[in-house]
C-alpha distance (Angstrom), angle and dihedral (degrees) to the residues before:
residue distance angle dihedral
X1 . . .
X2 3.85 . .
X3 3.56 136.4 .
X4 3.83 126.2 75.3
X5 3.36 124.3 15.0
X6 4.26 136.1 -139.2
X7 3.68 108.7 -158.6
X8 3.61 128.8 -173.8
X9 3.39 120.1 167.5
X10 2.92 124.5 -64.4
X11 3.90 91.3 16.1
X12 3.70 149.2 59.1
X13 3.81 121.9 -155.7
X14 4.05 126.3 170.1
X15 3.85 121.3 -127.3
X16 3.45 98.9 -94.7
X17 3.57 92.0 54.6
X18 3.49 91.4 41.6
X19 4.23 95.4 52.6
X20 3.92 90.2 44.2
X21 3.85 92.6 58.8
X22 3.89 82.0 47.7
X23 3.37 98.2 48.5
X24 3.60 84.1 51.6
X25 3.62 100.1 54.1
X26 4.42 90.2 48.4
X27 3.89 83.5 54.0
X28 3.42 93.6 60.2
X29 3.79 101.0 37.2
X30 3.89 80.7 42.2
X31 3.35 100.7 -131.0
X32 4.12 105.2 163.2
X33 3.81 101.5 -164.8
X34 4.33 95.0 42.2
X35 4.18 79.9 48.9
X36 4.06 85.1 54.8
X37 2.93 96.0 39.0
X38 4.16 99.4 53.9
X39 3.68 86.5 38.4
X40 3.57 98.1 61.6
X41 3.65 88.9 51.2
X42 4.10 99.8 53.2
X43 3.59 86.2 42.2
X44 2.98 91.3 59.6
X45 3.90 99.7 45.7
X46 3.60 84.6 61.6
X47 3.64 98.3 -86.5
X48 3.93 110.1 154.0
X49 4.26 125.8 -133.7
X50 3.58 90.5 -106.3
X51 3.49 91.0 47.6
X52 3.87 95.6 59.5
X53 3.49 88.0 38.9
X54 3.93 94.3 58.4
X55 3.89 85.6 50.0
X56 3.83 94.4 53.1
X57 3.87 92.9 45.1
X58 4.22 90.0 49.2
X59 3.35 86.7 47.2
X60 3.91 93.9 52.3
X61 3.86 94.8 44.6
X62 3.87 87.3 56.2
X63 3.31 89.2 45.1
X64 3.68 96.5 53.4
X65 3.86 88.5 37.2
X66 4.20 89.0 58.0
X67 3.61 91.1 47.4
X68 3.92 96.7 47.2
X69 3.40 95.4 56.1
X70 4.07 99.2 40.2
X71 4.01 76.0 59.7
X72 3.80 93.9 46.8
X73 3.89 83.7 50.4
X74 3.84 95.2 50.4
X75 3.73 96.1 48.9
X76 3.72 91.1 48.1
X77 3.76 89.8 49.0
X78 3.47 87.1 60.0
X79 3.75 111.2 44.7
X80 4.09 80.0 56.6
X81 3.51 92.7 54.7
């Protein structure tokens, strides 16, 4: 992917890059217009359906990962309490 570049120290990513991690994080706070809104713009950049669709499910499984183990963490919080 070329083009423009986000940087934040220590690295670079292009736009693309940069909207699909975005689009990932509106899919899992589920925010419908933000999704649109990124979508539009990797679709544009030549990113295909199944593309964006592979981004929203890896997004979801880390999701659902994150929140499995914060509940893991709770419940053995409080069978040592």
């Amino acid at each position: 992917m070329t083009g423009v570049q986000t940087c934040a120290l220590p690295i670079c990513i292009d736009k693309t890059t940069f909207e699909l991690y975005s689009l990932a994080v509106s899919a899992i706070n589920g925010c419908g217009s933000c999704m649109a809104a990124h979508d539009r713009v990797v679709r544009t950049a030549g990113v295909s359906v199944e593309g964006v669709q592979s981004t929203i499910r890896i997004a979801a499984v880390i999701h659902g990962t994150a929140v499995a183990l914060e509940a893991g963490a709770t419940v053995a919080a409080q069978r040592a309490a």
